[in-house]
N, CA and C atoms as an extended XYZ file, in Angstrom:
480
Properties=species:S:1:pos:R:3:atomname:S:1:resname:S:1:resid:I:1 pbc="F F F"
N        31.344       -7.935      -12.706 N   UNK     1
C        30.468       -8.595      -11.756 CA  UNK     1
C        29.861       -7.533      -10.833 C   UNK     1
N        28.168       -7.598      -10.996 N   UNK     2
C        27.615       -6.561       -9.611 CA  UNK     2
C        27.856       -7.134       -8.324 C   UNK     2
N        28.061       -5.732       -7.994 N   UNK     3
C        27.950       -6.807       -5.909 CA  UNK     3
C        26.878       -5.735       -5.249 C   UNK     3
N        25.932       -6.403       -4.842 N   UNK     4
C        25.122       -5.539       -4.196 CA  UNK     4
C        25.349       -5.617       -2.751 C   UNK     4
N        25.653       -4.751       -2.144 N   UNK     5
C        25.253       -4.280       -1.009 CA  UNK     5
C        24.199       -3.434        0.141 C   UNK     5
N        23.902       -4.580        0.768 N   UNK     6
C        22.859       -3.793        1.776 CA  UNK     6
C        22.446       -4.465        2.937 C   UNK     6
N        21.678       -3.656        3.705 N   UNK     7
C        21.899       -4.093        5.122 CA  UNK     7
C        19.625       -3.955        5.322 C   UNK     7
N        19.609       -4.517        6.059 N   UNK     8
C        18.065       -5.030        6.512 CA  UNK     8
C        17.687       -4.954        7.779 C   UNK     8
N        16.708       -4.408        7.962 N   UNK     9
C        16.160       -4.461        9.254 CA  UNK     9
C        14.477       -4.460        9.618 C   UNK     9
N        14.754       -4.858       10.621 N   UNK    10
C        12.945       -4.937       10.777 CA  UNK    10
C        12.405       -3.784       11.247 C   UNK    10
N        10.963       -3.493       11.255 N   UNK    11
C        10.440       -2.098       11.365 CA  UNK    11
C         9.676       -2.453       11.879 C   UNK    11
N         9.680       -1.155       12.947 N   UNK    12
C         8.807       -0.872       13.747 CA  UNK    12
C         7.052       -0.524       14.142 C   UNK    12
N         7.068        0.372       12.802 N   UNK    13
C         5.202        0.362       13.279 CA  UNK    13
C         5.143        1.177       11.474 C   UNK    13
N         4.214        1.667       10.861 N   UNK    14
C         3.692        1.579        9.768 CA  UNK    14
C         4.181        3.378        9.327 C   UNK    14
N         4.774        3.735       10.582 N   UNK    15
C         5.347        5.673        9.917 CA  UNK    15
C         5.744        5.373        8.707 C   UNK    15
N         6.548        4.519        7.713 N   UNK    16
C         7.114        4.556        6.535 CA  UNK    16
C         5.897        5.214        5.475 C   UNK    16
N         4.674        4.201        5.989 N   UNK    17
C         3.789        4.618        5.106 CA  UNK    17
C         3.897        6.272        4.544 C   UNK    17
N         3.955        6.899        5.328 N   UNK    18
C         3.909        8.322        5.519 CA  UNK    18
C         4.801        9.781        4.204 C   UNK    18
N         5.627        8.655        4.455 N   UNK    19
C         7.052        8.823        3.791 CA  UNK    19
C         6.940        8.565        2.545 C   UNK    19
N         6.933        7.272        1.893 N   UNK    20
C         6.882        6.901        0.936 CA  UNK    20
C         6.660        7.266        0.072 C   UNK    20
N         7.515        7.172       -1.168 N   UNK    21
C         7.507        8.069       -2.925 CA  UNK    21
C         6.704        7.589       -3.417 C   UNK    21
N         6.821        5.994       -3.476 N   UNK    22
C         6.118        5.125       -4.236 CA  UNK    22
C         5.878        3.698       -3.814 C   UNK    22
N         4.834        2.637       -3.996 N   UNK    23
C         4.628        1.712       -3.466 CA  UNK    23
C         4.251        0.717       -5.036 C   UNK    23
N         4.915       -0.718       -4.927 N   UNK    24
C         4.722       -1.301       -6.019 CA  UNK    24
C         3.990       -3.063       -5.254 C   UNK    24
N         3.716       -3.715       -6.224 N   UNK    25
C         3.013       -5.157       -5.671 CA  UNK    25
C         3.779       -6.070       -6.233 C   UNK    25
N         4.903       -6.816       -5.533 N   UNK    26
C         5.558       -7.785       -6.461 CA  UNK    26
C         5.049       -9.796       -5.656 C   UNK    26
N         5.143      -10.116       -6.306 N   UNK    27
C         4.840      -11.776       -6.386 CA  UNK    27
C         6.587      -12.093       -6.934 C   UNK    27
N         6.779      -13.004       -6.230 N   UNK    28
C         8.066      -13.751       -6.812 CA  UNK    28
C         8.198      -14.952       -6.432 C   UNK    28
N         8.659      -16.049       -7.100 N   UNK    29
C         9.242      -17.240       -6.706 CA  UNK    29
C        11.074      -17.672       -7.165 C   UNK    29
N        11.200      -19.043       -7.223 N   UNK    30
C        12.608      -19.090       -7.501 CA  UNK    30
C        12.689      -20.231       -7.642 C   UNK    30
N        13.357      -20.501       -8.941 N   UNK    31
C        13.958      -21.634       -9.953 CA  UNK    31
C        14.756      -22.848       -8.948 C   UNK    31
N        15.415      -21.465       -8.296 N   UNK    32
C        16.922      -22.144       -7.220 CA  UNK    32
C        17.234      -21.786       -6.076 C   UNK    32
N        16.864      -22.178       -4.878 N   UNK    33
C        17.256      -21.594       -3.821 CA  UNK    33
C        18.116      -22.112       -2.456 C   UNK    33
N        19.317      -22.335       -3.113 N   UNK    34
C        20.567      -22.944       -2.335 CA  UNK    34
C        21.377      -22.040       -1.898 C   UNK    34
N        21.691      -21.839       -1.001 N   UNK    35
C        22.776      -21.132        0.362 CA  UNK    35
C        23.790      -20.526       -1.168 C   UNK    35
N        24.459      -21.308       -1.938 N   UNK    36
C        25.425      -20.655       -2.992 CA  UNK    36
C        24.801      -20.086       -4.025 C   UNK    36
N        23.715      -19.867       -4.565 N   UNK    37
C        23.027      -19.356       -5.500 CA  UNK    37
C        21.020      -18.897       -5.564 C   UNK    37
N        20.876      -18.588       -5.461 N   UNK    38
C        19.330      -18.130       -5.462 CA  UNK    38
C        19.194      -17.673       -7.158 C   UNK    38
N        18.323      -18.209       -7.462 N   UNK    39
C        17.843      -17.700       -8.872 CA  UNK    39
C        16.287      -17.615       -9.030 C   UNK    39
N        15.973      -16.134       -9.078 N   UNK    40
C        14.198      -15.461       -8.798 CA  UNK    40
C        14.040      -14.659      -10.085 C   UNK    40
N        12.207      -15.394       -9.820 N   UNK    41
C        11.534      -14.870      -10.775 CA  UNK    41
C        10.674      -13.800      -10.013 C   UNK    41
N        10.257      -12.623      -10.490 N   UNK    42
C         9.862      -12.189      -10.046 CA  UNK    42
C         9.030      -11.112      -10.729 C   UNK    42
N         7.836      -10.811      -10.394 N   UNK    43
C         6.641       -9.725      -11.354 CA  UNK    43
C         6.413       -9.087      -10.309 C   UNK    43
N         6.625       -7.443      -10.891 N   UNK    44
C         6.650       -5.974      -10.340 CA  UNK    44
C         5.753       -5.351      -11.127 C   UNK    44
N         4.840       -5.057      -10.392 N   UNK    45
C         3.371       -4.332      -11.482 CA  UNK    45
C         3.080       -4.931      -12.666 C   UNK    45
N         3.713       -4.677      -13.899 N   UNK    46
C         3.585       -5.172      -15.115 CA  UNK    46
C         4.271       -5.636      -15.546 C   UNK    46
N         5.614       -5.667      -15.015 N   UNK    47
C         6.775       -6.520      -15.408 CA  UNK    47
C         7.290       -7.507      -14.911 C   UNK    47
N         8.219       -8.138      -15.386 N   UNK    48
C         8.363       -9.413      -14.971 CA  UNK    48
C        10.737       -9.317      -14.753 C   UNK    48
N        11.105       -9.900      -14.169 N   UNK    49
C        12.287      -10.028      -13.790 CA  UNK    49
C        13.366      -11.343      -13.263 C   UNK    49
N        14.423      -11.358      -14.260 N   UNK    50
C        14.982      -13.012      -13.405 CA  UNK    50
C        16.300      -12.298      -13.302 C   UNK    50
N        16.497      -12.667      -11.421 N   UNK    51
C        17.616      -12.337      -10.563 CA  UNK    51
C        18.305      -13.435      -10.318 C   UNK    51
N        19.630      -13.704      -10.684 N   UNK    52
C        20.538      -14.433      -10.133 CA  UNK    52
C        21.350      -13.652       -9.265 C   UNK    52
N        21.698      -14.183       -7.896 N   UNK    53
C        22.256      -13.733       -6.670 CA  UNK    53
C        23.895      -14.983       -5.893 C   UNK    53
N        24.326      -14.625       -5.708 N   UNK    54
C        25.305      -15.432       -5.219 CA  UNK    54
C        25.567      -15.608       -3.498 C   UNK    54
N        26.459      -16.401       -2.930 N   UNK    55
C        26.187      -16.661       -1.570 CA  UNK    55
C        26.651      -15.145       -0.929 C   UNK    55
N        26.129      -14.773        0.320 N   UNK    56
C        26.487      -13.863        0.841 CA  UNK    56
C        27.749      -13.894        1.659 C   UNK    56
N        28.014      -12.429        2.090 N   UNK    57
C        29.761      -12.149        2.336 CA  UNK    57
C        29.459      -12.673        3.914 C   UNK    57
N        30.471      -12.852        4.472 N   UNK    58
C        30.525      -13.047        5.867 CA  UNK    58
C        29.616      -12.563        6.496 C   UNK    58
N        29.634      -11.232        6.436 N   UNK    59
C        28.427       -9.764        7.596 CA  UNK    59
C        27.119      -10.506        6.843 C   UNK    59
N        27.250      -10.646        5.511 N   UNK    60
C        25.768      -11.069        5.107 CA  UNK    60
C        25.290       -9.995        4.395 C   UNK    60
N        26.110       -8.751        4.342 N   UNK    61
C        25.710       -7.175        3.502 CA  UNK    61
C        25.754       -7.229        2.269 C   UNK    61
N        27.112       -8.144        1.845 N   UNK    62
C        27.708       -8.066        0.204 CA  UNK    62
C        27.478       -9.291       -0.404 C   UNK    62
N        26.919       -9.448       -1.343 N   UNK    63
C        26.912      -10.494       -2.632 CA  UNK    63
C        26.657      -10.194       -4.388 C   UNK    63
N        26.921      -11.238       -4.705 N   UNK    64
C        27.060      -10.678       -6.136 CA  UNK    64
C        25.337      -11.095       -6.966 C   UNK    64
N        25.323       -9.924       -7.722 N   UNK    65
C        23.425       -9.683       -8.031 CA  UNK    65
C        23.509       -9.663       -9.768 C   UNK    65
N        22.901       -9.923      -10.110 N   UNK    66
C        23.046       -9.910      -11.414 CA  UNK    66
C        21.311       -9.954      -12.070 C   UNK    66
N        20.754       -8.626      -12.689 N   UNK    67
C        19.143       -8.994      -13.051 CA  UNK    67
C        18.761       -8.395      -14.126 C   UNK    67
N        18.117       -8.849      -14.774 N   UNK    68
C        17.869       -8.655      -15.811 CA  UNK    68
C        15.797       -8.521      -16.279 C   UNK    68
N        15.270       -7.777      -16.875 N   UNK    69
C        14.037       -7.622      -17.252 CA  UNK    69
C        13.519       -8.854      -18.416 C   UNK    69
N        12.116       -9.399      -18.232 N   UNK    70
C        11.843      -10.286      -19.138 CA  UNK    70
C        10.288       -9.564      -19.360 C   UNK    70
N         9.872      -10.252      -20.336 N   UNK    71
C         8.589      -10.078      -20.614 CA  UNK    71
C         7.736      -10.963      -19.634 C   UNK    71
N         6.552       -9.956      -19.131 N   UNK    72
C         5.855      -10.102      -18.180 CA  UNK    72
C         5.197      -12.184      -18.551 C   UNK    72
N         5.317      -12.386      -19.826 N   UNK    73
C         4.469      -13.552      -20.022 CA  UNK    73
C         5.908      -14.718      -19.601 C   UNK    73
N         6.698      -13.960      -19.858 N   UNK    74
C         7.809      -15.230      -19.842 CA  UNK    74
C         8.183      -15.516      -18.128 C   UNK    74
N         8.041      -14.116      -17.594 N   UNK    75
C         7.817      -14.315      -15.980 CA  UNK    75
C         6.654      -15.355      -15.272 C   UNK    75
N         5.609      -15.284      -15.911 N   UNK    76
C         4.417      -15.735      -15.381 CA  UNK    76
C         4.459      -17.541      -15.801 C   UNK    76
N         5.107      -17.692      -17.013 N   UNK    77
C         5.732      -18.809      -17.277 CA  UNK    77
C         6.671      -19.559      -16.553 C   UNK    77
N         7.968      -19.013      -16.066 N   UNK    78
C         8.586      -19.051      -15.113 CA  UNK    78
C         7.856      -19.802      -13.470 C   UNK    78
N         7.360      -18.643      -13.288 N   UNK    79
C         6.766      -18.517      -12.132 CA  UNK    79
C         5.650      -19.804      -11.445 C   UNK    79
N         5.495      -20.615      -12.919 N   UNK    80
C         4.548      -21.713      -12.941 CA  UNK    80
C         5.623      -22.928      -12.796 C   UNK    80
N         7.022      -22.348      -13.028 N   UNK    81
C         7.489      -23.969      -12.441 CA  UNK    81
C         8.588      -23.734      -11.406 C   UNK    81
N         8.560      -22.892      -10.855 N   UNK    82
C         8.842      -22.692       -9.345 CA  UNK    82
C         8.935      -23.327       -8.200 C   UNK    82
N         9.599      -23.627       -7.466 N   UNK    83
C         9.977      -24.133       -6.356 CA  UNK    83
C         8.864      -23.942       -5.557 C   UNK    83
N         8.170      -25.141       -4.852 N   UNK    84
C         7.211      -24.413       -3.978 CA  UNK    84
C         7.246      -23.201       -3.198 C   UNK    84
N         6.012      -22.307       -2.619 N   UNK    85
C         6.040      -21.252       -2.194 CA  UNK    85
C         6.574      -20.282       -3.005 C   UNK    85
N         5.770      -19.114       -2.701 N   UNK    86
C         5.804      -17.928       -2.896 CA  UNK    86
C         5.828      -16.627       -2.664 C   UNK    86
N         6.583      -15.687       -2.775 N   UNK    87
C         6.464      -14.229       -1.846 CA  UNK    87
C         5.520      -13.602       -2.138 C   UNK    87
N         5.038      -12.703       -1.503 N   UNK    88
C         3.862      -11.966       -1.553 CA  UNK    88
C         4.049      -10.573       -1.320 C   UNK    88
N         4.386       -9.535       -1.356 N   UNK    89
C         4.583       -8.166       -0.868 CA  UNK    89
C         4.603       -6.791       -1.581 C   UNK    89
N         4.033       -6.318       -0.883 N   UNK    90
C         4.266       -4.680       -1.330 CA  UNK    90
C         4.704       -4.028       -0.785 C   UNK    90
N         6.231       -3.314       -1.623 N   UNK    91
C         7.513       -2.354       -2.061 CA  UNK    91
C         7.174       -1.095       -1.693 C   UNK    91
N         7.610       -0.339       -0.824 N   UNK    92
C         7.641        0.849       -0.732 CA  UNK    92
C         8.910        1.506       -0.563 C   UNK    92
N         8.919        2.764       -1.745 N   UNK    93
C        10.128        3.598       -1.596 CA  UNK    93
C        10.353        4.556       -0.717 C   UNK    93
N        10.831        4.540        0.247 N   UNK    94
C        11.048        5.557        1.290 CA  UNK    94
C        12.406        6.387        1.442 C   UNK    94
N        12.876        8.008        1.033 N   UNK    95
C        13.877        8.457        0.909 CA  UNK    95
C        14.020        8.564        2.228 C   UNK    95
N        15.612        8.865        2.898 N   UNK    96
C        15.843        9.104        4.428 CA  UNK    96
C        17.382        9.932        3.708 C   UNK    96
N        18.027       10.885        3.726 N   UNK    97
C        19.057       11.522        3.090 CA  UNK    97
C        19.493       11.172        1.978 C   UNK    97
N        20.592       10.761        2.002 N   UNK    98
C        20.522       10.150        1.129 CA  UNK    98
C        20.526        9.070        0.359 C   UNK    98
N        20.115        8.281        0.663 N   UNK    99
C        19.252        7.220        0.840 CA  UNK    99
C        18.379        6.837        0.210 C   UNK    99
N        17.822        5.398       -0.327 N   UNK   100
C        15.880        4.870       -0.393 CA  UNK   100
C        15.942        3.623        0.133 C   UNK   100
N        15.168        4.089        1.080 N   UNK   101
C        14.777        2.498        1.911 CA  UNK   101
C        13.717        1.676        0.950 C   UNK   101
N        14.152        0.376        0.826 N   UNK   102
C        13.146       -0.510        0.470 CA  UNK   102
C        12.355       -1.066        1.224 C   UNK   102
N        10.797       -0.662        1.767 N   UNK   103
C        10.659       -1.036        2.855 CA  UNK   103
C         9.368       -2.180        2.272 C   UNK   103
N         9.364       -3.529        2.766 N   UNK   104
C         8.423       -4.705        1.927 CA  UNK   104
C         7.825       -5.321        3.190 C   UNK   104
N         6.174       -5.361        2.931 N   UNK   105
C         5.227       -5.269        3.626 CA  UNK   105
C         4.999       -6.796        3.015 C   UNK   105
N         5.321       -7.817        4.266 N   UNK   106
C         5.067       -8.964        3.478 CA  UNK   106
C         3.268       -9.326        3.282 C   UNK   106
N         2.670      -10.291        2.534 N   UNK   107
C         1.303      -10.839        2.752 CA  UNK   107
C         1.154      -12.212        2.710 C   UNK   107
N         0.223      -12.785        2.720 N   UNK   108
C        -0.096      -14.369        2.590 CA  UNK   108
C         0.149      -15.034        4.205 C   UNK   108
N         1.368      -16.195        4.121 N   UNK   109
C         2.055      -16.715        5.295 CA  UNK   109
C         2.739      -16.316        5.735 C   UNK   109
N         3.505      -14.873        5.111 N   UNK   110
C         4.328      -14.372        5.944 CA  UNK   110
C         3.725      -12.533        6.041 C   UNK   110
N         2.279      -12.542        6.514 N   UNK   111
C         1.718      -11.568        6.758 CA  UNK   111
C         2.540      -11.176        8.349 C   UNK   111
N         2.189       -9.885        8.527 N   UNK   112
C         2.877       -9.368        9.960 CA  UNK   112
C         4.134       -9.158        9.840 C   UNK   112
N         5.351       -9.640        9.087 N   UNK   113
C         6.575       -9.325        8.657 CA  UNK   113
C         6.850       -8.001        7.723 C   UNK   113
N         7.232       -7.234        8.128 N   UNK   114
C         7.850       -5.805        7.471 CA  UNK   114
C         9.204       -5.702        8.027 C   UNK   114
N        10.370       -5.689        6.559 N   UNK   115
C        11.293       -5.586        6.548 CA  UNK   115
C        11.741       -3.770        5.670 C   UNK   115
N        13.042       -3.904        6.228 N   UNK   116
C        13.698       -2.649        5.243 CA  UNK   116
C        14.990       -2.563        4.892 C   UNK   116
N        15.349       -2.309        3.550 N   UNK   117
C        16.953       -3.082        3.337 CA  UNK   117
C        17.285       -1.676        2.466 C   UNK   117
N        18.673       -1.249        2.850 N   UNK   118
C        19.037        0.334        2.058 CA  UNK   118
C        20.239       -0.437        1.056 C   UNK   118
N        20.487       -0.056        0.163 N   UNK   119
C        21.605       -0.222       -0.485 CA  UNK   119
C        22.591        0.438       -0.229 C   UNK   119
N        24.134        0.320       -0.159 N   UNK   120
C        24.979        1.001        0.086 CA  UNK   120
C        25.977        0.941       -0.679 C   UNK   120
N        26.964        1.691       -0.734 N   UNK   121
C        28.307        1.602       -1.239 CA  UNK   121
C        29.102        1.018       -1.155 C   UNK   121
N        29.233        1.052        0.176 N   UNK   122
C        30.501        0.237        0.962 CA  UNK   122
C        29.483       -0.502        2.302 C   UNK   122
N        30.087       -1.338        2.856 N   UNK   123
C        29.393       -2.025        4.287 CA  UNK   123
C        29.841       -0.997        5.342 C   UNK   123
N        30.395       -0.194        4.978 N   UNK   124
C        30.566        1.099        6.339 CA  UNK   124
C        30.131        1.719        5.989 C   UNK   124
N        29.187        2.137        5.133 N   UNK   125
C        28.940        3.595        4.493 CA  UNK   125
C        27.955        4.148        5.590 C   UNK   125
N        28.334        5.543        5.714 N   UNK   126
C        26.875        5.956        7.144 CA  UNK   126
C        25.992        6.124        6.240 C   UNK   126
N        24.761        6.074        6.823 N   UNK   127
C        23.566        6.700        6.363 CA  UNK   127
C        22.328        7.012        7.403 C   UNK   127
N        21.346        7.716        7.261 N   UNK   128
C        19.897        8.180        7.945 CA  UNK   128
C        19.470        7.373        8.425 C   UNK   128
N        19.390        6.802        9.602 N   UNK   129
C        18.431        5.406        9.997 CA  UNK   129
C        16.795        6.484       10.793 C   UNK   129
N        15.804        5.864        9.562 N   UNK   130
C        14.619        6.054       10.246 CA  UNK   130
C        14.291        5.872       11.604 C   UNK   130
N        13.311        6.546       12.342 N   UNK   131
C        12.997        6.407       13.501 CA  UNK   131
C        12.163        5.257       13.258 C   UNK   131
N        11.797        4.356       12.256 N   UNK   132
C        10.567        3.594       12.441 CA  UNK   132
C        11.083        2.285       11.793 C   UNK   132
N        12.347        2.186       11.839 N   UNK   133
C        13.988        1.131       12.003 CA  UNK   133
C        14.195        0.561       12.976 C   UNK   133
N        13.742       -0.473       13.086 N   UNK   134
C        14.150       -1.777       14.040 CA  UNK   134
C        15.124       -2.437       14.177 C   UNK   134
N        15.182       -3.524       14.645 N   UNK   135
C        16.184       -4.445       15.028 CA  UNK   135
C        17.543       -4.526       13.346 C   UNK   135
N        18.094       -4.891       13.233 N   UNK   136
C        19.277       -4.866       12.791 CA  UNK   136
C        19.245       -6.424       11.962 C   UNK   136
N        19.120       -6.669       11.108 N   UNK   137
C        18.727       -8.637       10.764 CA  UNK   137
C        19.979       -8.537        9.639 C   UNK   137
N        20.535       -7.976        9.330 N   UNK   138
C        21.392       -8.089        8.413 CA  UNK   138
C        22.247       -9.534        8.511 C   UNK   138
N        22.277      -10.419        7.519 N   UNK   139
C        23.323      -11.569        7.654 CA  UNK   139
C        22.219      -12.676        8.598 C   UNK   139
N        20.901      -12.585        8.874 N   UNK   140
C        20.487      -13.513        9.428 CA  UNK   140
C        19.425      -14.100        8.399 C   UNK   140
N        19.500      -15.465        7.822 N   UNK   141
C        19.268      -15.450        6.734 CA  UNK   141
C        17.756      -16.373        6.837 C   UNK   141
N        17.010      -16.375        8.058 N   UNK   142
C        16.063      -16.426        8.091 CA  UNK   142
C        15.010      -15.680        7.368 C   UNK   142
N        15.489      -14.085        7.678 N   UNK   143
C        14.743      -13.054        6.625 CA  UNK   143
C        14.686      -13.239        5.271 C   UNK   143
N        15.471      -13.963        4.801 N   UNK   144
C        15.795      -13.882        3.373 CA  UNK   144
C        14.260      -14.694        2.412 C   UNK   144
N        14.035      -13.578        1.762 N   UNK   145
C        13.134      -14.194        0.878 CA  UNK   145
C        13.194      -15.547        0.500 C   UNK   145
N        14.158      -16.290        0.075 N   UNK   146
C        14.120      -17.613       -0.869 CA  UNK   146
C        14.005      -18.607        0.718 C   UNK   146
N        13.856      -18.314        1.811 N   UNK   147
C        13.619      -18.728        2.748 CA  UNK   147
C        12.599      -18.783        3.439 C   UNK   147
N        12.100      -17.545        3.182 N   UNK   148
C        10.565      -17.124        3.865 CA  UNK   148
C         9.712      -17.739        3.049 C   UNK   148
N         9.806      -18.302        2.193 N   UNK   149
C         9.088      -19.366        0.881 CA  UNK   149
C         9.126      -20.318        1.605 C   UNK   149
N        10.281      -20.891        1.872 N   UNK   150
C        10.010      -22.321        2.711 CA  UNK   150
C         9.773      -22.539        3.699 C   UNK   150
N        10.174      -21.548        4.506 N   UNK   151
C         9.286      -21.679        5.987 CA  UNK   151
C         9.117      -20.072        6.585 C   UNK   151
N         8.113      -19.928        6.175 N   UNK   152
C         6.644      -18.549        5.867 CA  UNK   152
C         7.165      -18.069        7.720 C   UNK   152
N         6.847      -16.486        7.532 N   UNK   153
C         7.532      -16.295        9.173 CA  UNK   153
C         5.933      -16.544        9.494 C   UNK   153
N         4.664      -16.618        9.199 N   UNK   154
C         3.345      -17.203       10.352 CA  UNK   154
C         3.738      -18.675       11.229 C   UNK   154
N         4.983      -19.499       10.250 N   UNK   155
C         5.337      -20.513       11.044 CA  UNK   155
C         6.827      -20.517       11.824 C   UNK   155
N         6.926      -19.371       12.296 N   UNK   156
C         7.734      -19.477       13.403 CA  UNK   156
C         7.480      -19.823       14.926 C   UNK   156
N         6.364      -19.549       14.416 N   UNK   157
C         5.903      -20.133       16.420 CA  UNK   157
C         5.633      -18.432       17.039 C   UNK   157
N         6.988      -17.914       17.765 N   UNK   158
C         7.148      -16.776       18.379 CA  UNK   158
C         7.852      -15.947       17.558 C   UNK   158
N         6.814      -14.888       16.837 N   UNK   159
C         6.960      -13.416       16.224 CA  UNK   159
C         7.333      -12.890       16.604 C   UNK   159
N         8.696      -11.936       16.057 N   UNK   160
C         9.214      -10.735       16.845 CA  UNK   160
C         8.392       -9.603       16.689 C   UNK   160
């Protein structure tokens, strides 16, 4: 069983750009999106991807990930019977030691939202926190994609 770990935070102003190895355009939706399971479809440039995810650990850092590659047509298939809403964003790889920040520039309804989530080893593991690293959202599951589908952060009222 994978367990992915990682921690998220919101960012500050657009320095990542700067940084960045590489930047990709993904669209995703999701089959399933219940507190115990999330199951996403999701198309990354030319490819296509279905992630099953499990409920998160207490902190909200650790859960179990499991993903696998599909053909871009069987994604787009997918993707047509989807749970309403949809993510919108572009992926940027940003190294910080040793480290790659995932830093995702949301668009659509949840334009103005830029998040950044590192993977780790352990939930203590140190690592490089960018100067352009914000607030700390880890375990608040508002951020969470299969969420930001259903209620888009333009409809929060008051933007952080």
């Amino acid at each position: 069983m994978a367990v992915e770990i990682e921690r998220k935070f919101l960012v500050k102003n657009e320095d990542f750009k700067r940084d960045a190895d590489n930047k990709s355009h993904i669209v995703q939706g999701y089959l399933c999106s219940v507190p115990e399971r999330t199951v996403r479809v999701r198309i990354r440039g030319d490819k296509g991807f279905l992630t099953i995810k499990g409920m998160s650990s207490e902190s909200g850092a650790s859960r179990y990930e499991w993903e696998d590659e599909i053909s871009l047509e069987d994604a787009k298939a997918l993707l047509a019977i989807c749970e309403p809403g949809v993510i919108d964003k572009t992926r940027y790889l940003v190294r910080s030691g040793a480290h790659t920040f995932e830093v995702d520039e949301f668009h659509g309804e949840n334009s103005g939202l830029t998040v950044a989530e590192v993977e780790l080893a352990s939930e203590d593991e140190a690592f490089v926190r960018p100067e352009w690293v914000g607030k700390e959202v880890t375990g608040d599951s508002s951020y969470y994609n299969s969420l930001l589908m259903k209620m888009p952060y333009s409809r929060w009222g008051v933007n952080e």
